[in-house]
Every structure is written in structure tokens, then in C-alpha cells.
KELOPA-612554 format. One record per residue (C-alpha): residue in one letter; x, y, z. Coordinates in steps of 0.1 Angstrom, whole numbers, padded with zeros to 4 digits, always signed. Example, Ala and Ser with C-alpha at 12.3 -4.5 7.8 and 13.67 -1.06 7.14 Angstrom:
# residues 2
A+0123-0045+0078/S+0137-0011+0071/
This chain:
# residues 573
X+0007-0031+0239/X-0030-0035+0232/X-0043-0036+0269/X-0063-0008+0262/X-0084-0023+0238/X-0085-0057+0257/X-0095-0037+0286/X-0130-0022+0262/X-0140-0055+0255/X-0138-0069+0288/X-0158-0043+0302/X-0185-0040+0276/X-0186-0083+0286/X-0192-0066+0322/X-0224-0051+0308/X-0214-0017+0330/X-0221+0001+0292/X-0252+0022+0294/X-0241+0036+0259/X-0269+0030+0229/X-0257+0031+0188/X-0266+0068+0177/X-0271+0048+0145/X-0284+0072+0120/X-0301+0090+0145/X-0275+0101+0163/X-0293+0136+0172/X-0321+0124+0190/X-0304+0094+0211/X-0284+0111+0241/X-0302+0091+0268/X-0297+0112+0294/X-0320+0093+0321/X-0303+0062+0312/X-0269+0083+0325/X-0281+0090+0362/X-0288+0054+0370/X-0272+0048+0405/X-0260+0019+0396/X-0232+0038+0368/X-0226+0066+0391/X-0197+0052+0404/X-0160+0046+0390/X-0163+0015+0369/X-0191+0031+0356/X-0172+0059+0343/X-0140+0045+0330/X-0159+0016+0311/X-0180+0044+0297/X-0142+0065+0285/X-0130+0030+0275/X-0158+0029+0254/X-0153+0063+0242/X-0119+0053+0231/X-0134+0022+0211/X-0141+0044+0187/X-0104+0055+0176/X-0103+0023+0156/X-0136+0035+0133/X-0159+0006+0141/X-0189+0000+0161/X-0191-0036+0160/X-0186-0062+0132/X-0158-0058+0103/X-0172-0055+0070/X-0185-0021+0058/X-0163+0000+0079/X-0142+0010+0052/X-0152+0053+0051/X-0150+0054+0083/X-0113+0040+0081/X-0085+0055+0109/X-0064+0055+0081/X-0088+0078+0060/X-0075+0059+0034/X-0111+0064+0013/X-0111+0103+0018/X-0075+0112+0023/X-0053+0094-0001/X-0080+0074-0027/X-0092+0111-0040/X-0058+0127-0042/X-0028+0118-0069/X-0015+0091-0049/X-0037+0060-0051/X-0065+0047-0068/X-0094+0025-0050/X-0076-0007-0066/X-0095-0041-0067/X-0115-0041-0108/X-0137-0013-0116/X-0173-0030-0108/X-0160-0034-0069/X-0175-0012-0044/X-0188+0015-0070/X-0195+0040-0046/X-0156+0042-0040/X-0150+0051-0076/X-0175+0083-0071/X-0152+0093-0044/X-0125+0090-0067/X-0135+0106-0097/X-0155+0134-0076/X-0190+0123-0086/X-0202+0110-0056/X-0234+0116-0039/X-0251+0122-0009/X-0266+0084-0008/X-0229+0069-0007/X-0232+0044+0019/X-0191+0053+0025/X-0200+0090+0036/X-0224+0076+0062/X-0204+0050+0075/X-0183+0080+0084/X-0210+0099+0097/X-0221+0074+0115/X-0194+0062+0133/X-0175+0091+0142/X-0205+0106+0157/X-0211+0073+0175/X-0175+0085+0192/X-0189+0123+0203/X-0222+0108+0221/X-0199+0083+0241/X-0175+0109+0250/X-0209+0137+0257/X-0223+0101+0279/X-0189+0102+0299/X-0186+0137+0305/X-0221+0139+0319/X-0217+0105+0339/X-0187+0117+0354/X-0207+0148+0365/X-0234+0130+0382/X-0202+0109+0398/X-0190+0139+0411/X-0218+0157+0421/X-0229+0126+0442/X-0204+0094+0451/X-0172+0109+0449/X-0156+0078+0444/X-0132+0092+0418/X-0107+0118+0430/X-0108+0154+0416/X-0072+0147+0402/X-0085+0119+0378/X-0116+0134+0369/X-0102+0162+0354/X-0080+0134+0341/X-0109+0115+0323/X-0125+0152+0314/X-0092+0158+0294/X-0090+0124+0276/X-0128+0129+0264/X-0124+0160+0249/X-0092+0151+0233/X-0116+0124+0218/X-0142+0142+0209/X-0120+0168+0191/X-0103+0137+0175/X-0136+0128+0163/X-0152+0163+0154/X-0119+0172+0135/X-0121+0137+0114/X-0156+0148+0109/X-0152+0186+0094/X-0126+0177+0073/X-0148+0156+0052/X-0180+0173+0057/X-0167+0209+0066/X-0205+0218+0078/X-0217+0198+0108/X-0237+0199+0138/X-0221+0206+0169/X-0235+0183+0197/X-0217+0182+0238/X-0228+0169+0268/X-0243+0203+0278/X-0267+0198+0245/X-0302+0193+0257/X-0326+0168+0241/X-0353+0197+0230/X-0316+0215+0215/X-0304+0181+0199/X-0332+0176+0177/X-0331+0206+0160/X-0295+0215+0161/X-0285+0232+0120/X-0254+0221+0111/X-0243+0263+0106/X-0219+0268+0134/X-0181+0266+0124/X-0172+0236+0149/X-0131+0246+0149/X-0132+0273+0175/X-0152+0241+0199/X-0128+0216+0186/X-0094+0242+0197/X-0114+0244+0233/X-0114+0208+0236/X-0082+0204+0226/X-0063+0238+0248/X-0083+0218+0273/X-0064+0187+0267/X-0030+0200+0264/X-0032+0216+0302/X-0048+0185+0318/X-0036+0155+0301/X-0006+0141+0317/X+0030+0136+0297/X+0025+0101+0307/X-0001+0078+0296/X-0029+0069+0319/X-0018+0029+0331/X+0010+0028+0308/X-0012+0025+0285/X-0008+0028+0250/X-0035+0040+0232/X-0041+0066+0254/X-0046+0101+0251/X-0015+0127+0266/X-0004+0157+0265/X+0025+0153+0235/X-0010+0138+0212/X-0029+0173+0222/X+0002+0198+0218/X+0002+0180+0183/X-0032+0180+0175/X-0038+0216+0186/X-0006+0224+0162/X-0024+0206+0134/X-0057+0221+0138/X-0038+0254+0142/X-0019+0249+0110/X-0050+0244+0090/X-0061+0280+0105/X-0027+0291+0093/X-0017+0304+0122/X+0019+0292+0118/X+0037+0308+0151/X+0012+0294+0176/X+0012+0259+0159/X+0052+0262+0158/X+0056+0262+0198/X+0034+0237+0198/X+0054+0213+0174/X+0086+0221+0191/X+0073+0214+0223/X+0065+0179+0207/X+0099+0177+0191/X+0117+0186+0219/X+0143+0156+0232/X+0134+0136+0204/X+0158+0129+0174/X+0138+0113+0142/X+0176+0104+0126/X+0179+0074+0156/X+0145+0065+0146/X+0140+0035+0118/X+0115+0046+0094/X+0102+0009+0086/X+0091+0004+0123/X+0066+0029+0120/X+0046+0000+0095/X+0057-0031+0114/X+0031-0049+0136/X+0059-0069+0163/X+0073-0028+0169/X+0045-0009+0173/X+0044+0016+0205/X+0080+0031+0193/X+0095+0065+0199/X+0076+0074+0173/X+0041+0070+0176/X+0018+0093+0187/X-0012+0090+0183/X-0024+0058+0172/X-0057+0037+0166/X-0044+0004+0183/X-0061-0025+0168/X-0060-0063+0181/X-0071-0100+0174/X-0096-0109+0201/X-0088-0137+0224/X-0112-0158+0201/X-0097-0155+0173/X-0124-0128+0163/X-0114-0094+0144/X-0141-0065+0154/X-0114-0047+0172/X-0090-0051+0148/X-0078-0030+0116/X-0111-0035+0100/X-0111+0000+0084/X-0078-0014+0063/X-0092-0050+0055/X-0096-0044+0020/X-0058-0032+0013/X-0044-0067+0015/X-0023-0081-0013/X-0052-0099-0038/X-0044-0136-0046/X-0040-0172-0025/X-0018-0155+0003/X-0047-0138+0018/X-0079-0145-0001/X-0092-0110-0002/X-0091-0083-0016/X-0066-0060-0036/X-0079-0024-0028/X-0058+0005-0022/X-0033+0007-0046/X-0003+0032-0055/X-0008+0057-0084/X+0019+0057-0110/X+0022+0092-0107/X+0031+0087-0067/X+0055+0059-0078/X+0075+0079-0102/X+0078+0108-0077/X+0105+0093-0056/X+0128+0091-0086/X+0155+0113-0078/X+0181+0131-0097/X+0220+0127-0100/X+0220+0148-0063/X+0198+0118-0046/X+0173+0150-0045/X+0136+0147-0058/X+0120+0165-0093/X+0100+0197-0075/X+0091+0202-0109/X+0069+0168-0121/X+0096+0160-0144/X+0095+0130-0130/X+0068+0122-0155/X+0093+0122-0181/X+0098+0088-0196/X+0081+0070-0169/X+0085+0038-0149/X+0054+0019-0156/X+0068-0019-0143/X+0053-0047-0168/X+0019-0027-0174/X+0022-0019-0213/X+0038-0052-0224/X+0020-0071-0238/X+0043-0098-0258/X+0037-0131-0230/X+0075-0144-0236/X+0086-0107-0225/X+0058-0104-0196/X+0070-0138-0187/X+0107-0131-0183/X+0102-0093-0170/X+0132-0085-0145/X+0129-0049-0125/X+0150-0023-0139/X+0177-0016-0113/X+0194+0016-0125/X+0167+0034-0118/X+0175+0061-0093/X+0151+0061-0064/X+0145+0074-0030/X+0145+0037-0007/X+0112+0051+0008/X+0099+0037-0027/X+0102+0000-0021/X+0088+0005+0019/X+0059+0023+0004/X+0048+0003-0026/X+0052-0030-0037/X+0063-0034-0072/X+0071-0064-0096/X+0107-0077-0092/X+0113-0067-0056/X+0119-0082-0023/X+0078-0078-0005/X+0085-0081+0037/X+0087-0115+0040/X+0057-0127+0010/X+0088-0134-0014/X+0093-0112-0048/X+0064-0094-0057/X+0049-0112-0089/X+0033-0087-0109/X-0002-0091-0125/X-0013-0125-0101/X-0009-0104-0071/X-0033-0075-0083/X-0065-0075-0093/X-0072-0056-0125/X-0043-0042-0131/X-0052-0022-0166/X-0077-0010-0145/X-0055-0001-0114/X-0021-0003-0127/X+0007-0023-0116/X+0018-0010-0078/X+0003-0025-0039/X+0006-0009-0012/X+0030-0022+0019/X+0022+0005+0045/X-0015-0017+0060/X+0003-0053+0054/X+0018-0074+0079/X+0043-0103+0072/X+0030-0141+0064/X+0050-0151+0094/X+0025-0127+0113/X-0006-0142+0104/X-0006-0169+0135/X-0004-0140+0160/X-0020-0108+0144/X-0045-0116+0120/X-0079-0131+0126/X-0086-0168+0125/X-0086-0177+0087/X-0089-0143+0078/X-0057-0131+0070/X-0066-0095+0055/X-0079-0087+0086/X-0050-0077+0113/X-0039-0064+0142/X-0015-0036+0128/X-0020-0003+0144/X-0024+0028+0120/X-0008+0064+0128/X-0025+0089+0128/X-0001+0111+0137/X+0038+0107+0138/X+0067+0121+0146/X+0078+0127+0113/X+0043+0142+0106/X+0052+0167+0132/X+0087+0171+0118/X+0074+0186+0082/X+0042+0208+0098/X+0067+0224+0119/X+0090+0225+0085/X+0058+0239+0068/X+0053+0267+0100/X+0088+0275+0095/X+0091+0284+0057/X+0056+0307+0059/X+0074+0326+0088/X+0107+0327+0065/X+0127+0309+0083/X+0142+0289+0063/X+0174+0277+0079/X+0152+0255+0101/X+0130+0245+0076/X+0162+0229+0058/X+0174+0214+0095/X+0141+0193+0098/X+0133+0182+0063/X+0169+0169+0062/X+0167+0154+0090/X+0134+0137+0077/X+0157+0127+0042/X+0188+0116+0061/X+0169+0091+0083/X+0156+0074+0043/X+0191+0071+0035/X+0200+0049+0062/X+0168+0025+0050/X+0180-0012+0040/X+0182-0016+0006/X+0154-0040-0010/X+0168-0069-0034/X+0156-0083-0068/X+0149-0121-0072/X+0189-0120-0082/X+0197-0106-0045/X+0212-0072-0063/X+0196-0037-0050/X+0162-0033-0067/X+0170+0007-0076/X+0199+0027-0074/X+0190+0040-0042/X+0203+0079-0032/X+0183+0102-0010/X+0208+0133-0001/X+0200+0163+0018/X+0193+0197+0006/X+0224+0219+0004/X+0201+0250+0010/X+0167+0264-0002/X+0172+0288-0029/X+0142+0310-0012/X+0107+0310+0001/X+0091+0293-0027/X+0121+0270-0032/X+0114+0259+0004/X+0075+0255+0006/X+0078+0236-0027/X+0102+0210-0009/X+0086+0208+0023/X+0050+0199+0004/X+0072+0172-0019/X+0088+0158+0011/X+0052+0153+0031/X+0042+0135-0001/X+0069+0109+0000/X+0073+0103+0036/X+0037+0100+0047/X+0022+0086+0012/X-0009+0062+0018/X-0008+0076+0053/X-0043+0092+0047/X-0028+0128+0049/X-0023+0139+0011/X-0059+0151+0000/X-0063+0170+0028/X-0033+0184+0027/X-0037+0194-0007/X-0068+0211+0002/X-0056+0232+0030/X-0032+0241+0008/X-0054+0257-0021/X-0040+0233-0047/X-0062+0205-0047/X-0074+0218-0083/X-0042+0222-0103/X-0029+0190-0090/X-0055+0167-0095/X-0064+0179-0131/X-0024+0176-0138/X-0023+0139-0124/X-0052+0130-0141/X-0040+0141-0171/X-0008+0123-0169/X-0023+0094-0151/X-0050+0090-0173/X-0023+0082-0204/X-0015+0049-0187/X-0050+0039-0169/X-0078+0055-0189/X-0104+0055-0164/X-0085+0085-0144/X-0081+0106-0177/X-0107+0136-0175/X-0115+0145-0139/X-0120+0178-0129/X-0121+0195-0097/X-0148+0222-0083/X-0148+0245-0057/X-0176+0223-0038/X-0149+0188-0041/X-0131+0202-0012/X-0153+0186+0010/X-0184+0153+0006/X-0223+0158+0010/X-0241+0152+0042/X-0256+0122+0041/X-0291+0123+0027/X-0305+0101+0052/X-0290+0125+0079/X-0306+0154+0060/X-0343+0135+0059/X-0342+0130+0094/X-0334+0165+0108/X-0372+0178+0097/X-0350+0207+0074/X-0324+0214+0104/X-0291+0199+0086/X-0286+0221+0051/X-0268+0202+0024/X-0237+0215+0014/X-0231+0237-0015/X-0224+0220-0048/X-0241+0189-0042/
């Protein structure tokens, strides 16, 4: 299940790596003599170098702390600056989070260029492949022309992976391959629009990549990961019909109903039906945790159960939206801020904190409690969630921890590093079947059909209702649990407005939500409205305010200073 990444270190240990860190320089270090030594001109050469280029996917270079930008998950960008979680931890820990958070942030924050960094650490091993497995060809021949166009299509697919991650957050970046000269490199502005070179990479992937995964292996790039990749990128473009046959083409033969939502986040069923693209992560043989989920390591529950560090926490805004109404269907409308569920933050009387039980007729969507942990309910297999010992400021953070990046206590032996608990093997998806479910949903309502819109989102909805119900310390069910389908969607709006609600709840803290809210052309209106509301319970998210420019992060300043004026910053900052 995690060969693949047992497979990088063992050949990096063979020293057959000719690769160098771009570090900060990543513009001026594509060592192109280094590429035509005779000695890596050969097939080891090559697939150590790919293996290496996949290395990446997990957002680490080498060590574990400070990778936390550069996250898989995206968990710093996608979900920390959006309405459905706050950084966590107490406000004085890891500042340069909370200018991500509230939109203040700078081109110095060492979180944009851990991103930077990394993820362009990722294009100059796949450019170092693609020109190694040129000069392979070109001379030895050792690899067949069947599995180097093989290895051609599972480095692009990477390097589109690793462009895409970077545009999102940058939007304005230099476009680098392994046709790029030195003399080019150097001086290379950061002016081009990089989609149209990421969509060649990846209509290049979807033709060559096989349905099957190189090896068996699981972290592998294949043609279902490019048709849904290509369908993403093509959905940000809006163009909904040639992103639609794509997501189909994924879909087809598959049926998410059969498919238990609460695998997708559990570290002894990982490789399911599914997954489809995934970092894999995994405890070295030592004990050691650089190729594990370092990017997550801060998310763990705070307290004596893992020692660190209680980042990453649920908004209450996100925790009230999967109340539902007396039809087990969710409030379009944000009425579910009505009168709402808070858990023990506001009391303050220590008899009543003391003896606080979880209200259970609240009516919730069961996606809640496999989501977020909350105080009074079943938590895998830690026991019942205590409240206020397992967080670490909560009038700072509120009340909620996430469940999503945590693997049971029982785990710890196998898949988390030696005495480091809050570091793990769990594997994070980056994209999911489900995910594919509501963009194909979302293609569907803007071409107005809405019949099939309603098929897949209630497929999505009737798969929660079969979740297990979570139990209080008293062994009753925690909520009053209903998800139902929808009967129909009234019209158009009716249906986008459910298909948006519905991405929110089933892929919350899955790093997708500020970026989706982006694309979308609502990032404004609904940040301002959740700060508003959120900012009533924890007063350091009252007052933010959203800009044109907040769509997207500064290039890192040391990135500009280095380019001699090539790299422009980007507007607003």
C-alpha cells in the first residue's frame, strides 16, 4: 500500500539521485550537465529520478517540521482562509498563519515559500526526468518505447499536479520545462498564463497513462487521476461540457452509494474504490516520519494523547451548517445561524461546564460527527471528546477538532512515528470520488440539466444516511441524525445553490473550500458574512474584509530579490 514510497527511499539510499534542492533558487539550478552523466543514462537512472519526482506529492523535501504551506491537504490555503476553519492552536502560535487567515499576510510569510519552494522542487525533478529519459533514449535504449512514453505521461501528470497547486495560490508564476534553457531560466517573468501548459500536460496524460497503475502501485499516476484532473482544471475555465465527459468517464462503473464514506479518513483502508489521487504517506522502517503526513502534523488533537499540537480546527459557522431541517435537508439560506449550537463555549458557571452533556435533539446531517469532533461524542477510538482539555485556546478557537487528519490510538504502534504520535502515516485525498460526483453535479446545473444534477448529489446524500450513528458517554445517538434526498430542484438557482452546500459538507477540511469559493466569484460575500457571524462568538474573526487582490498570495519576496526584476509581484500586495 505504500511501496511506492518505500521504493523513493530505497533508491535515493542507492545514491542513483543526480537531483539537487532548487532551494530558493529554483530558477537558476536545472543541472543539466549533471543529467548526461553515462552513468544515469540508463533505466535505474531514470525511474529513481520519476520516483523522486513523485516524492514530492507528499509536500516535503526532507525533514518534518516547517512543511505545513506546502501541505497536500492545502489545509493552510484552502480551508484556514475560507468559513470553515480557523488555524486553531492560541493566537501567539505560528503568527504568520493568522495573516493567512485574516488576509493580511505578506510577501515575507515563511508559509508562502514553503510552498514555493517545495512544489517547484517537484517541476525541476519531473523537467530532470523528462530530459534524462531523453538522453536514455537518444543513446542506451534500455527502456522500451512503450514505457517511456509511460514515464513521459506520469511526469507531466506531476508536473501539472504541481504547477496547478502552484497557480492557485499564486495565480502569476513562472513557467519552467525541461526544454527551458539555463540562459531562459534565469530570466524567465512570471507573465505567461501557465493553464493552457498545465491542460497540455495533462491531455498528454489522459492519452498515455494506463487505466492501471504502473506495478500495482498505489500512488501512481493513471489515466482515471488525469481524466479527473483535466475535468477539474477545465471546470475552473468553466468550460462545463468538456469537463462533464471527462467526469463521466471517471464515474463510469463506479457507484459512490456501495462506498462507506468513513473509509475515505481511515489509515488500515486506504487504497479503496474511492481514492484517486492520493499523497501516500508512510512511517519509515526506522521508525522515522520524513515521508509521512508531515504537511498535517500540527492537526492532531492537543493534550497528553499526542503531545502536540491542536491546529486546524472547525469554524462554528461550518459546524452549524449540517443542521438540517424537519426534511433531513440542509438551510441553503444560512439560517442555520439561527440560535446556534455553540457546545460548552459561552458557559462559564464551573458546576454547569463541569456537568455539560451534548444536546441530542439536535437535528444533524451524521457527516457532522465524522468531520468534527465535538464535546460529548463518541472520538474514533480516543474515548468521548472532553471539551476545553482537548483544545488549545478555545475562546480563541472555539470549541470544535477536526477528525478528517487523525488516526485511532490503537494506530499509533503501526502508523505514526516513534514517540511522535501527531505525526502519521494517513494518506490525504486529493481528489475523490465524491469530489468528482459534485464537479460533474456542478457541470450539470450550468448546462441546465438538472435532473442529473439531482441523480448525483443524492446519491452523494444517500450514501451519509447510511453512516453509523456516533454515541454520547450515555451510548444514546449524539444528534438526531436525518440526511434525506432532494425531491427535486425547484430551478437553476435552486440547484447550483445545493450543489455548492453539498461540496461544503461532504468535502469540509478537505482543502477544497477557499478555492472553491474563489472560482466561484463568492469568496467576498461569504467571508465578510461568516466573519460577521463568526466573529459574535470568537472576536478575533469579527471584521475581515475581502479585496479583489485576496483571491490569490504574494510571491515570495525572496523569490522576487533573486530574479534581478524578472518575477513582478502581484497586484495588491
Amino acid at each position: 500500500m505504500k511501496n511506492i514510497k518505500k521504493n523513493i527511499v530505497y533508491l535515493l539510499g542507492l545514491g542513483l539521485l543526480t537531483l539537487n534542492s532548487c532551494g530558493d533558487e529554483f530558477l537558476t539550478k536545472l543541472p543539466q550537465g549533471e543529467l548526461s552523466q553515462p552513468q544515469i543514462e540508463n533505466q535505474d537512472g531514470v525511474e529513481a529520478n520519476l520516483l523522486s519526482a513523485y516524492g514530492i506529492m507528499n509536500g516535503n523535501i526532507n525533514g518534518t517540521w516547517g512543511n505545513y504551506g506546502a501541505a497536500p491537504s492545502q489545509w493552510v490555503f484552502g480551508e484556514m482562509p475560507s468559513d470553515n476553519a480557523h488555524k486553531g492552536s492560541e493566537a501567539s502560535d505560528q503568527p504568520n498563519m493568522n495573516m493567512i487567515e485574516g488576509f493580511n499576510t505578506n510577501s515575507t510569510n515563511d508559509n508562502l515559500s514553503n510552498m514555493w519552494r517545495v512544489y517547484y522542487e517537484g517541476v525541476l525533478r519531473v523537467n530532470n526526468t523528462l530530459k534524462l529519459l531523453a538522453a536514455e533514449q537518444a543513446g542506451t535504449q534500455q527502456i522500451s518505447a512503450d514505457r517511456a512514453l509511460v514515464i513521459q505521461a506520469e511526469g507531466r501528470m506531476l508536473r501539472a499536479h504541481y504547477y496547478f497547486y502552484l497557480w492557485r495560490v499564486f495565480k502569476n508564476i513562472p513557467y519552467v520545462d525541461e526544454n527551458t534553457t539555463y540562459e531562459e531560466s534565469i530570466t524567465k517573468p512570471n507573465t505567461e498564463d501557465v493553464l493552457p501548459k498545465i491542460i497540455d500536460d495533462l491531455e498528454f496524460a489522459v492519452a498515455n497513462l494506463p487505466v492501471e497503475k504502473v506495478n500495482g502501485q498505489a500512488g501512481r499516476m493513471n489515466k482515471a487521476i488525469a481524466q479527473a484532473y483535466l475535468g477539474k482544471v477545465l471546470l475552473y475555465q468553466k468550460k462545463y461540457p468538456e469537463a462533464l465527459v471527462l467526469f463521466n468517464a471517471v464515474m463510469t462503473g463506479k457507484d459512490i452509494t456501495t462506498m462507506p464514506y468513513q473509509n475515505n479518513f481511515d489509515v488500515t483502508k486506504e487504497d479503496g474504490p474511492e481514492a484517486i489521487l492520493v499523497a501516500k504517506h508512510a512511517i519509515n522502517s526506522d521508525g522515522g516520519g520524513d515521508n509521512a503526513n508531515v504537511g498535517d502534523m500540527l492537526n492532531s488533537i492537543n493534550g497528553s494523547f499526542t503531545g502536540c499540537c491542536g491546529f486546524f480546527q472547525p469554524s462554528i459557522d461550518l459546524v452549524n451548517a449540517f443542521k438540517v431541517d424537519a426534511n433531513g435537508l440542509p438551510f441553503l439560506d444560512n439560517s442555520y445561524r439561527t440560535n446556534p449550537y455553540l457546545s460548552d463555549l459561552k458557559i462559564t458557571n464551573p458546576t454547569e461546564l463541569a456537568n455539560y452533556k451534548v444536546n441530542v435533539n439536535l437535528a444533524m446531517d451524521p457527516r457532522l460527527d465524522y468531520t468534527v469532533g465535538r464535546r460529548g461524542v463518541q472520538y474514533l477510538d480516543w474515548g468521548i471528546m472532553a471539551g476545553n482539555t482537548w483544545v488549545r485556546s478555545q475562546n480563541y478557537a472555539g470549541p470544535f477538532v477536526g477528525i478528517k487528519s487523525t488516526i485511532p490510538r490503537s494506530e499509533f504502534g503501526a502508523n505514526a512515528a516513534a514517540g511522535v504520535n501527531y505525526l502519521t502515516g494517513l494518506d490525504v485525498n486529493i481528489i475523490r470520488l465524491a469530489d468528482v460526483y459534485l464537479m460533474a453535479a456542478e457541470c450539470n446545473v450550468e448546462m441546465n440539466d438538472l435532473p442529473e444534477a439531482l441523480r448525483l448529489v443524492n446519491a452523494i446524500r444517500t450514501r451519509a444516511a447510511n453512516l453509523p450513528h456516533k454515541k454520547n458517554e450515555d451510548g444514546v445517538d449524539a444528534a438526531k441524525y436525518n440526511v434525506k434526498p432532494y425531491l427535486s430542484f425547484t430551478d437553476q438557482d435552486h440547484a447550483r445553490r445545493a450543489v455548492r452546500f453539498e461540496r461544503r459538507l461532504e468535502l469540509a477540511m478537505e482543502g477544497h473550500r477557499f478555492f472553491d469559493l474563489v472560482r466561484w466569484g463568492v469568496a467576498k460575500q461569504t467571508i465578510e458574512s461568516y466573519s460577521a457571524f463568526e466573529g459574535q462568538h470568537l472576536s478575533s474573526f469579527l471584521g475581515i474584509t475581502f479585496q479583489p487582490n485576496h483571491e490569490y498570495w504574494p510571491i515570495p519576496q525572496g523569490e522576487i530579490d533573486r530574479s534581478n526584476g524578472s518575477l513582478t509581484q502581484n497586484t495588491g500586495y
